[in-house]
C-alpha positions in Angstrom: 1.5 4.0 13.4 3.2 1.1 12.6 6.5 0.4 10.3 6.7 -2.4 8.2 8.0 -5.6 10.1 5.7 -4.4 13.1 2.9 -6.6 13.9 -0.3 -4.6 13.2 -3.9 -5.7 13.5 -5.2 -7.1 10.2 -8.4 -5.0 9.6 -11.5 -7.0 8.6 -12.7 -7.6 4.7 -9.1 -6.4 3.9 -7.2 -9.2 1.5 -3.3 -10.2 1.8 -1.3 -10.2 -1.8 2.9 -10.6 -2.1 4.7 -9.5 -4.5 8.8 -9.9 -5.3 10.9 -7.3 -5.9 14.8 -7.3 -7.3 16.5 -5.7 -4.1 17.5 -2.2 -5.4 14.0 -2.0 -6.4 13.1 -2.7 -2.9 16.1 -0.5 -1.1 14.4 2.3 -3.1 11.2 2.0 -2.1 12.3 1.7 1.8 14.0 4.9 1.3 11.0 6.6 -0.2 8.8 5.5 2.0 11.2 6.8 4.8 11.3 9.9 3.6 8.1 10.4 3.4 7.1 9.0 6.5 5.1 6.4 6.1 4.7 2.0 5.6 5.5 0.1 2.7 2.0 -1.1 3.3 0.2 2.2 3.0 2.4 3.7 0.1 1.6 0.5 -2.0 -2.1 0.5 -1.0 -2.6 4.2 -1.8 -0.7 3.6 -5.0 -3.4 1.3 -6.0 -6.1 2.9 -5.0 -4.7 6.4 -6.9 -4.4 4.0 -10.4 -7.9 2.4 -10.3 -9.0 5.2 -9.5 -7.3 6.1 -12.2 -8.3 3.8 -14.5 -12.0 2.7 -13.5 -13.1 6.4 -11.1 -13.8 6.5 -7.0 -15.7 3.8 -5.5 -18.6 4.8 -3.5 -19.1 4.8 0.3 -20.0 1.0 0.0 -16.7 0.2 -1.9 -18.7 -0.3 -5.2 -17.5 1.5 -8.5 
């Protein structure tokens, strides 16, 4: 699997966002995702995921709430 600053395929119907970060706000999120093993990229997505979830419930197999 791919760490953050390798180039990965972009998968299609997936969308691109940035977002800024003070740098101990960003050193402590490297070191989470280190220790648990896994992308910037993927901890931040399933974050998302887990809080609309959250908020709105699962989307269904289609990707429609």
């Amino acid at each position: 699997m791919p760490k953050s600053g390798d180039s990965a395929p972009i998968a299609r119907g997936t969308r691109l966002i940035h977002i800024r970060l003070n740098a101990e706000t960003h050193r402590r999120l490297r070191v989470a995702t280190a220790e648990e093993d896994v992308t910037i990229q993927e901890w931040v997505a399933a974050l998302v995921e887990r809080e609309l979830d959250r908020r709105h419930g699962p989307k269904d197999r289609k990707g429609r709430l």
